[in-house]
KOLGU-847568 format. One record per residue (C-alpha): chain; residue in three letters; x negated, y negated, z; residue number from 1. Coordinates in steps of 0.25 Angstrom, whole numbers, plus 5000, padded with zeros to 4 digits. Layout:
REM KOLGU-847568
ch  aa  px  py  pz  i
A  Ala  X  Y  Z  NUM
...
REM end
This chain:
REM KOLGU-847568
ch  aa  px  py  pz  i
A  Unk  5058  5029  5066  1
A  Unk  5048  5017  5063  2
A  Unk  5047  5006  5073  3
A  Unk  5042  4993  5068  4
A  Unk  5038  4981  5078  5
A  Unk  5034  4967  5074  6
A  Unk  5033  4955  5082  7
A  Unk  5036  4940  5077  8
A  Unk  5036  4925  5082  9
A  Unk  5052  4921  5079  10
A  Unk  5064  4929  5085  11
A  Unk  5071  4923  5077  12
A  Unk  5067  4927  5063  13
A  Unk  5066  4943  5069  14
A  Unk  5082  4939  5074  15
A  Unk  5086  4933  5062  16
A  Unk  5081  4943  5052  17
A  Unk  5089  4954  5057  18
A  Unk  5100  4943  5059  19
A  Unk  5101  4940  5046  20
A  Unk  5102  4955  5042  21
A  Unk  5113  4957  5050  22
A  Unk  5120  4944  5043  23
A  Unk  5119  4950  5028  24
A  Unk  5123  4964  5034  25
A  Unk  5111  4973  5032  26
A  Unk  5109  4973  5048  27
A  Unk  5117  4974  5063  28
A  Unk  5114  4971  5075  29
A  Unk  5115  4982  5084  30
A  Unk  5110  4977  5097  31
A  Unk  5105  4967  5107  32
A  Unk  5098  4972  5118  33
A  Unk  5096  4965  5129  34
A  Unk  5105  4955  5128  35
A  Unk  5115  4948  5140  36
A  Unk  5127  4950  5130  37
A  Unk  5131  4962  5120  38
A  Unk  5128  4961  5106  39
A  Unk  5141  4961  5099  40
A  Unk  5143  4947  5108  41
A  Unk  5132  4941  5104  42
A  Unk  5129  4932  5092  43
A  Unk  5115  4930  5084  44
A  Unk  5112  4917  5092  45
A  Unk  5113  4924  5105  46
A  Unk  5104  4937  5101  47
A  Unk  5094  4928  5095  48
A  Unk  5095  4917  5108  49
A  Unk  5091  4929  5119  50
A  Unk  5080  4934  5109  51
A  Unk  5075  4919  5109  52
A  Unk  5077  4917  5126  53
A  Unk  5068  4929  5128  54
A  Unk  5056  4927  5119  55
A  Unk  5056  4913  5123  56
A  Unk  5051  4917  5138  57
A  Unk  5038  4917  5131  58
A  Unk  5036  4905  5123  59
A  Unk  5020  4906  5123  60
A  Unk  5022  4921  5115  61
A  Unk  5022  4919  5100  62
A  Unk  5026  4932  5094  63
A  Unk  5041  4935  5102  64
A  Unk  5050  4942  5091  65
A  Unk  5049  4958  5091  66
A  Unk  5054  4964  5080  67
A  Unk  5057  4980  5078  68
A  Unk  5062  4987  5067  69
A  Unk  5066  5003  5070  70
A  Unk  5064  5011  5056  71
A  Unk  5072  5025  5054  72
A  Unk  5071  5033  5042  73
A  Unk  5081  5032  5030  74
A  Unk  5093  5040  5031  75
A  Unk  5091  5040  5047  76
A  Unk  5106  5038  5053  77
A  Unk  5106  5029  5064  78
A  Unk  5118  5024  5070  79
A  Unk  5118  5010  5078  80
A  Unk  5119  5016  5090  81
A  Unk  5108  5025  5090  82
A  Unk  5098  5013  5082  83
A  Unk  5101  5005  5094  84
A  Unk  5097  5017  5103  85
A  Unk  5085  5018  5098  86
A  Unk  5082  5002  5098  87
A  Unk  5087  5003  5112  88
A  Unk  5076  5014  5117  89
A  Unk  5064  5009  5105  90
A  Unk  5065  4995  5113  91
A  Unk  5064  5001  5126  92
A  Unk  5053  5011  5125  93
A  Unk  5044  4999  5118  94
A  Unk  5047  4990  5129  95
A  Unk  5058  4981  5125  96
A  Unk  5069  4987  5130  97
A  Unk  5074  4975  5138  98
A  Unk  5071  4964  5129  99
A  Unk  5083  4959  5120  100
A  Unk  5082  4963  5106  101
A  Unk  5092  4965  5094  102
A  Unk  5094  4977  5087  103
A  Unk  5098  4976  5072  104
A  Unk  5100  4988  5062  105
A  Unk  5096  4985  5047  106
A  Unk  5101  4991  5035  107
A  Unk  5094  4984  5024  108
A  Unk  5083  4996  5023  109
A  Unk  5083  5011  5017  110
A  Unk  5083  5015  5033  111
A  Unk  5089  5014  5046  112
A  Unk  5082  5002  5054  113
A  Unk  5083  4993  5066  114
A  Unk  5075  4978  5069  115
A  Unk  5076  4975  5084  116
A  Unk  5072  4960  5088  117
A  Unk  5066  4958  5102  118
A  Unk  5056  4949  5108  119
A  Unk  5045  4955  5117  120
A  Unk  5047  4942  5128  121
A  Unk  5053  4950  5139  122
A  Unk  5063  4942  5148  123
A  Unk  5054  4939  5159  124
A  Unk  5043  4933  5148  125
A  Unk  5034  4945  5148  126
A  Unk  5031  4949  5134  127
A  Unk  5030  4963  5129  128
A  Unk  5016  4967  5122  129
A  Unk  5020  4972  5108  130
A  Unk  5005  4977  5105  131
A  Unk  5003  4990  5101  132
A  Unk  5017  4993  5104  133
A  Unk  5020  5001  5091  134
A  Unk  5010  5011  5096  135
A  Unk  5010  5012  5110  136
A  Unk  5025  5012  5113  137
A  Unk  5033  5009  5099  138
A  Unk  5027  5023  5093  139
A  Unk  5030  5032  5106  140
A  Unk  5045  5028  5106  141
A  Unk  5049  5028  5091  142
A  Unk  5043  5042  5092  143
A  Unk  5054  5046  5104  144
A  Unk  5064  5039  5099  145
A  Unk  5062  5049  5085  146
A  Unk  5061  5059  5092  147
A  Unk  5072  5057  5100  148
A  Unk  5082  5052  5089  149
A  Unk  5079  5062  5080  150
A  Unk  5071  5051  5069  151
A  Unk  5063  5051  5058  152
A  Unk  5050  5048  5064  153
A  Unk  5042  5036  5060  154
A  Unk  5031  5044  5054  155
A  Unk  5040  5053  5043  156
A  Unk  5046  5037  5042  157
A  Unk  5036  5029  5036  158
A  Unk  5033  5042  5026  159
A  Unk  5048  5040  5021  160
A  Unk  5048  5023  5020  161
A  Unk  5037  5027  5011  162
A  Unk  5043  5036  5001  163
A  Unk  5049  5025  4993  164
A  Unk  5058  5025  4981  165
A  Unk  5058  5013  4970  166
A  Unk  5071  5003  4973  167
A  Unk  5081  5006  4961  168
A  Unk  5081  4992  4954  169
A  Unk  5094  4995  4947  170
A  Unk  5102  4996  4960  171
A  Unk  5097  4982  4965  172
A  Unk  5103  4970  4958  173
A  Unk  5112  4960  4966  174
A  Unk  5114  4965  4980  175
A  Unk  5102  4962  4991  176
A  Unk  5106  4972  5001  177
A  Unk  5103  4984  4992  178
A  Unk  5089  4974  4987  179
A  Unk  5085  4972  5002  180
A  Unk  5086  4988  5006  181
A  Unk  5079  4992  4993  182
A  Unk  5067  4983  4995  183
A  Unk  5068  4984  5009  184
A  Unk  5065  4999  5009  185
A  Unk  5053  4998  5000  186
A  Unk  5048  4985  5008  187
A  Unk  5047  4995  5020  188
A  Unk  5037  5004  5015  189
A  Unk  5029  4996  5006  190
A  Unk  5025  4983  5014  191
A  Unk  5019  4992  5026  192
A  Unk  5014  5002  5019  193
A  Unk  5006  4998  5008  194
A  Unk  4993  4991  5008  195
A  Unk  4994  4978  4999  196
A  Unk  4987  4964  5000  197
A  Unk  4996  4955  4992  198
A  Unk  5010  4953  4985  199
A  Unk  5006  4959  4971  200
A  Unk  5000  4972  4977  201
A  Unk  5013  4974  4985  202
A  Unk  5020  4972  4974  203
A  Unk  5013  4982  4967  204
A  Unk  5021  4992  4977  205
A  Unk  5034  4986  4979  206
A  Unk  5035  4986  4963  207
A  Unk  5035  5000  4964  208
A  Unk  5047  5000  4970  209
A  Unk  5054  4991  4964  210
A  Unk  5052  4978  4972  211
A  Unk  5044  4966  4970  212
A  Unk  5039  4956  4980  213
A  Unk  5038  4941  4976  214
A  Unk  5034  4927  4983  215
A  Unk  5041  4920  4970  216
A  Unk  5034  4910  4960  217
A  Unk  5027  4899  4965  218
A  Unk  5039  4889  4963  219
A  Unk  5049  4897  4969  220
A  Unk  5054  4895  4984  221
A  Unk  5049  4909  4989  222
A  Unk  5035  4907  4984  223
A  Unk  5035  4892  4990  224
A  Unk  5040  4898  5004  225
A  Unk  5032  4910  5002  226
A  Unk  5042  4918  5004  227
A  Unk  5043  4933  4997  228
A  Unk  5056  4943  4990  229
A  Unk  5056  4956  4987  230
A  Unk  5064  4961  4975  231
A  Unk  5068  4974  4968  232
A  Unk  5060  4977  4955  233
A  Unk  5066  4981  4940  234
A  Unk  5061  4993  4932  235
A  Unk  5054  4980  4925  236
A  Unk  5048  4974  4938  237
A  Unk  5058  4963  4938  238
A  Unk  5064  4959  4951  239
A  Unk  5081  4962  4952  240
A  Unk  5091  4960  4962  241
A  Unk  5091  4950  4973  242
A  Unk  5076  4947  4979  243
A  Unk  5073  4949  4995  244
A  Unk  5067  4940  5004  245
A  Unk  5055  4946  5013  246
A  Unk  5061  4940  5025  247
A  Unk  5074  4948  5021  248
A  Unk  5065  4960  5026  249
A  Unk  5061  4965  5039  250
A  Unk  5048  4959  5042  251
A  Unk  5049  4950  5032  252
A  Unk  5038  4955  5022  253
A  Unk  5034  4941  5015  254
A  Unk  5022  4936  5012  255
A  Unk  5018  4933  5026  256
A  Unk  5020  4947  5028  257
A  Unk  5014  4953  5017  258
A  Unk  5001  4942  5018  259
A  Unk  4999  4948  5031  260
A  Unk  5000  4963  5027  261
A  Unk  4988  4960  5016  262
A  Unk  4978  4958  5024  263
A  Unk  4980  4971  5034  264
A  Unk  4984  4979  5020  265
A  Unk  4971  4974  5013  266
A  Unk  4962  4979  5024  267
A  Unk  4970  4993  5025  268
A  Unk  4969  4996  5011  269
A  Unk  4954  4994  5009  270
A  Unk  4952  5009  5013  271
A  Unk  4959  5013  5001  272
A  Unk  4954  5005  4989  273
A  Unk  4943  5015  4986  274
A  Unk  4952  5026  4983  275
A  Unk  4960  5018  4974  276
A  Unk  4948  5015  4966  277
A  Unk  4943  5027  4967  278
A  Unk  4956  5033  4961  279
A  Unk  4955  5023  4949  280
A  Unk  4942  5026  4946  281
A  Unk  4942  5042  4945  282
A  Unk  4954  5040  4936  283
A  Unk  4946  5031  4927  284
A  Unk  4934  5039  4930  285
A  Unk  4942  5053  4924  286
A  Unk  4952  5046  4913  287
A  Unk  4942  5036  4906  288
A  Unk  4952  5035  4895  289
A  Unk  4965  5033  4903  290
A  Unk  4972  5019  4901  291
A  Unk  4977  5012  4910  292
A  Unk  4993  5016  4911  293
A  Unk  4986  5029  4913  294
A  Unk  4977  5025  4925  295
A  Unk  4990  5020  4931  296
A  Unk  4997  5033  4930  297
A  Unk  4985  5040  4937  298
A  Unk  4984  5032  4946  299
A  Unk  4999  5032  4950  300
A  Unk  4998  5048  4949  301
A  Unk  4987  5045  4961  302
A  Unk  4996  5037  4969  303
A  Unk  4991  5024  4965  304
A  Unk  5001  5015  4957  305
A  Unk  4995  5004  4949  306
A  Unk  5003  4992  4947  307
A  Unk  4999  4985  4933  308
A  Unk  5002  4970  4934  309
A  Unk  5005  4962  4919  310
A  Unk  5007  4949  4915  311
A  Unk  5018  4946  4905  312
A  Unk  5012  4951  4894  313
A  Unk  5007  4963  4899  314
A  Unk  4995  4960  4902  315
A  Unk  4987  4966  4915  316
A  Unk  4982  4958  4925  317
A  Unk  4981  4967  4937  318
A  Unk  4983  4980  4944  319
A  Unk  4987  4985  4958  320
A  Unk  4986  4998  4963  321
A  Unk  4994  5006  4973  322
A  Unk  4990  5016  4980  323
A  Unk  5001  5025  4985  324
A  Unk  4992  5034  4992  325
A  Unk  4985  5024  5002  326
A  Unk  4997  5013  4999  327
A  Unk  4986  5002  4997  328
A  Unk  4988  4993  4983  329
A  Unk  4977  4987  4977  330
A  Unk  4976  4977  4967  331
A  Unk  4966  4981  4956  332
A  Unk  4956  4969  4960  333
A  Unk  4957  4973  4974  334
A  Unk  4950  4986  4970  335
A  Unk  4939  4977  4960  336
A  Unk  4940  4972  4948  337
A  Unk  4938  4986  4941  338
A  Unk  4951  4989  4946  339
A  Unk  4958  4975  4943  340
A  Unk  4967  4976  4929  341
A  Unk  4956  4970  4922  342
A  Unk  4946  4979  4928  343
A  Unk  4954  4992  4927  344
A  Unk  4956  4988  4911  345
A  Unk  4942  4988  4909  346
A  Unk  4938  4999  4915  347
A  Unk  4951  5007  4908  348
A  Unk  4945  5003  4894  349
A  Unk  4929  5004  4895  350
A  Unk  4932  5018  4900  351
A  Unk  4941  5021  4888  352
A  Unk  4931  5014  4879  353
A  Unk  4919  5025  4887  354
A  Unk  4928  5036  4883  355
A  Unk  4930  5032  4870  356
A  Unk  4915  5033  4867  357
A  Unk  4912  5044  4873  358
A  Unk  4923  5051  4864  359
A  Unk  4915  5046  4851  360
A  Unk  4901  5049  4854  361
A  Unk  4896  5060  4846  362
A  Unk  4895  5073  4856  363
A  Unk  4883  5082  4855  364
A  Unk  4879  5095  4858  365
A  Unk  4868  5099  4870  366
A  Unk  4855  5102  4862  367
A  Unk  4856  5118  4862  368
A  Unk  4844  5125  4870  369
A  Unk  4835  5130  4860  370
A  Unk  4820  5136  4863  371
A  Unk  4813  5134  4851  372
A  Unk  4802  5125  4847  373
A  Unk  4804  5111  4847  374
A  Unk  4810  5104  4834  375
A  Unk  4798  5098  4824  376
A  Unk  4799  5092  4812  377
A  Unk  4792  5104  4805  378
A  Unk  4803  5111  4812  379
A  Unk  4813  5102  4808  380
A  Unk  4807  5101  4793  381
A  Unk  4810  5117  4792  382
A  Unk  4823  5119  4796  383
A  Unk  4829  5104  4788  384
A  Unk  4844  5109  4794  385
A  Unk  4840  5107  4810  386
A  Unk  4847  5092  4813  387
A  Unk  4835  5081  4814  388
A  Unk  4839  5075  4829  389
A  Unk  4840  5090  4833  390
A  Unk  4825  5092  4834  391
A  Unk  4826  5078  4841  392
A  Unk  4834  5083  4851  393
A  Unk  4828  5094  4855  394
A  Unk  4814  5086  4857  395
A  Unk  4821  5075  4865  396
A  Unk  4827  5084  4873  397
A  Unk  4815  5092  4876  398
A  Unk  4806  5079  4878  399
A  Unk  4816  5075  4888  400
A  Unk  4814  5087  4896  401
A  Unk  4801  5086  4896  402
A  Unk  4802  5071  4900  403
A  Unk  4808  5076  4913  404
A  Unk  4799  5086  4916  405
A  Unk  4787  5078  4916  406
A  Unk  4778  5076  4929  407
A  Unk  4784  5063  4933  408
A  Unk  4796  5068  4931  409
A  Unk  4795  5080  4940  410
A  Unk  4790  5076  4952  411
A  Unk  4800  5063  4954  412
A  Unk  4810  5069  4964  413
A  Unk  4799  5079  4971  414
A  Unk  4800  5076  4986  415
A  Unk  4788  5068  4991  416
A  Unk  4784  5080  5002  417
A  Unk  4781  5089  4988  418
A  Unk  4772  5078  4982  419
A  Unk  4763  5079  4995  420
A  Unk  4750  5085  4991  421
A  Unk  4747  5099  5001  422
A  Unk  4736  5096  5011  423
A  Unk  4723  5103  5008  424
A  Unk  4724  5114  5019  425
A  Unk  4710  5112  5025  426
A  Unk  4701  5125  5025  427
A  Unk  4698  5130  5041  428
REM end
C-alpha cells in the first residue's frame, strides 16, 4: 500500500474533484465519518457544509484542505467494506480519527484506490501538525495495516507502477473512460518518477508510451488559460481519441504542477549528467565511424533512449536523452553544446572524416633491426637495388637516438639530491 498525503488552500476543489468522479460514474462514496447523520441521508451540499463549518474555526490558517489518496497494487481484490476498514484504522493511527472526512473509491486507474478529504481544524479549533507526518506516523501504520491485511507492501509497489507497458493506440478512439485509465496509469509512474525541467523533456518520456502533453497553440483557449491535456499517441506521433484535461487527474498535473517539479528535478538530476556524457562519449570514442541511427541504438542498448526532434522536413533541430537508468532526461544543450543536435552532428562527421583518412594513409613497416655499418653513398653506389630513402632511415632514426642521449638530455629528470656534489671528506 502507498499512502500519499497533500494539503491545499480550498475544500472545495479537493470535495468537488472526487464529486465530479462520482457524477460521470468512475467513483463512490463510500463513507462519512464523523458526521451527525448517516451517509446514504445525506446530499453533496451537506457533506461539503460540515467540511466547511470545521475548517472555518481557524480563519487565520491558510492551507485547511487534507487530501489522502491509499494506493494498492493491481489486481489487489478489495471489497468496500474492507477499504473503508482500512480508511477507518489509517485515519485513526495518524491522528485524525475524529475529524469528519469523506471516503471515495475510484475506478479510473489500473489499481484499486481510495482519496479521503478532511481538514486538519479540529472541532475545538486546534490544528493538527501535518509536518513530517509521512515519516513519523504515516510510514509505521501503512506498514501494520500490510501486515496485518495481508498487502503488497509499498516498497515491491512502487517497483511494479514502474514496470510500464505502451498504451495500445488502436484500442482508444471515442470512448474517454478507456482514454482517462490509459493515460492515467502511465501519469502515475512518469510524473513522480522521472527528473525533467520543462514540457518537451517530459514529453520525451510520455511519447514512449504513447501519450503526448500539450498546452495548445497560442491562439487557442487552453494556451491562453494556461491550461494543459493529455492525449494518447499513434504509431505516427499523431494525437487520437478524445484528449484529457490535467485537472481531470488526481493532483491535477498542469502546468503549475509541472513548473513547480522543474526546479526540485533540475537540482536532483545534476549528479547524474556526467554519466550520460560520459556514455556518449566512450561510444564515440570506440565507433568513430558509427552514424548517428547507430549512436541512438547503442545508446538505447545502454538504457538511455534519445528522442530525435525534426521539423517538417525532416530536418534535425534538437535531441533529448533519457536515461532509464537514473530516470533523469536531458536535453542535448543541457549537457553543452557538443551534445546539442548540431553539436553532436559535427562531432559524428569529423570523426568519420578522421577515420577516413587514417584508412588512406600509406602504412609502413618498422625499420628492421639490422647491425651493420651505417648506410653511405659509397655503400649505396655499390649495391644500386637498396631503395634510396632506406639509408635515410636508418641515419634518421639512429641521429634521433643519439639526439636523446645526449648530456642535456640525460640529466633532465635526475632528482635534485643526485646533482649535489659529495663533501670533500676532511683528512684527520
Amino acid at each position: 500500500m502507498v499512502a500519499v498525503i497533500g494539503s491545499g488552500y480550498s475544500i472545495r476543489r479537493t470535495f468537488h474533484y472526487n464529486e465530479n468522479k462520482v457524477n460521470k460514474g468512475i467513483a463512490e462514496c463510500l463513507m462519512a465519518a464523523n458526521y451527525p447523520i448517516d451517509l446514504e441521508h445525506t446530499d453533496a451540499h451537506e457533506r461539503i457544509n460540515m467540511l466547511l463549518k470545521t475548517a472555518a474555526l481557524r480563519p487565520d490558517v491558510k492551507r485547511k484542505s487534507t487530501h489522502i489518496s491509499l494506493n494498492f497494487a493491481p489486481g489487489e481484490q478489495l471489497s468496500d467494506s474492507r477499504l473503508k476498514a482500512i480508511a477507518q484504522e489509517y485515519m485513526e493511527q495518524i491522528g485524525f480519527g475524529a475529524q469528519p472526512y469523506l471516503v471515495y473509491r475510484h475506478d479510473d486507474a489500473a489499481h484499486p484506490h481510495i482519496h479521503i478529504v478532511t481538514t486538519k481544524i479540529k472541532a475545538d479549533g486546534d490544528l493538527i501538525t501535518t509536518q513530517y507526518i509521512g515519516r513519523d506516523l504515516s510510514e509505521p501504520v501503512r506498514k501494520s495495516i500490510e501486515q496485518k491485511y495481508g498487502l503488497v507492501r509499498a516498497e515491491d509497489h512502487k517497483k511494479l507502477q514502474f514496470s510500464l507497458k505502451p498504451v495500445d493506440a488502436t484500442r482508444v478512439f471515442y470512448g474517454e473512460l478507456p482514454t482517462r485509465k490509459a493515460i492515467a496509469n502511465v501519469l502515475e509512474s512518469v510524473l513522480q518518477g522521472y527528473k525533467y525541467t520543462s514540457l518537451a523533456e517530459l514529453n520525451a518520456v510520455l511519447n514512449q508510451y504513447n501519450i503526448g502533453a500539450s498546452s495548445g497553440n497560442e491562439d487557442s483557449r487552453i494556451y491562453q488559460h494556461k491550461g494543459l491535456i493529455y492525449h494518447v499517441l499513434n504509431a505516427q506521433g499523431e494525437p487520437v481519441g478524445v484528449p484529457v484535461k490535467a485537472s481531470s487527474f488526481h493532483n491535477n498535473p498542469g502546468l503549475k504542477f509541472l513548473q513547480e517539479r522543474y526546479l526540485k528535478n533540475d537540482v536532483h538530476r545534476q549528479q547524474h549528467k556526467e554519466k550520460v556524457k560520459n556514455t556518449i562519449d566512450m561510444l564515440l570514442l570506440r565507433n568513430p565511424k558509427i552514424s548517428l541511427e547507430q549512436l541512438v541504438q547503442k545508446l538505447k542498448t545502454g538504457g538511455i533512449h534519445t528522442a530525435l526532434r525534426q521539423n517538417s522536413d525532416g530536418v534535425l533541430y534538437g535531441l533529448t536523452y533519457v536515461d532509464h537508468r537514473t530516470k533523469c532526461v536531458f536535453n542535448g544543450s543541457a549537457l553543452g553544446k557538443k551534445y546539442s543536435a548540431k553539436g553532436m552532428m559535427e562531432r559524428l562527421e569529423n570523426a568519420f572524416n578522421k577515420a577516413k583518412e587514417q584508412e588512406q594513409k600509406p602504412q609502413f613497416l618498422p625499420p628492421s633491426k639490422d647491425h651493420s655499418a651505417p648506410v653511405t653513398d659509397k655503400t649505396r653506389h655499390e649495391n644500386p637495388s637498396m631503395p634510396a630513402d632506406q639509408g635515410e632511415e636508418t641515419n634518421n632514426e639512429k641521429g634521433l637516438v643519439e639526439s636523446l642521449m645526449q648530456y642535456e638530455y640525460s640529466t633532465q629528470n635526475v632528482p635534485y639530491e643526485w646533482k649535489k656534489k659529495k663533501k670533500k671528506r676532511k683528512k684527520r
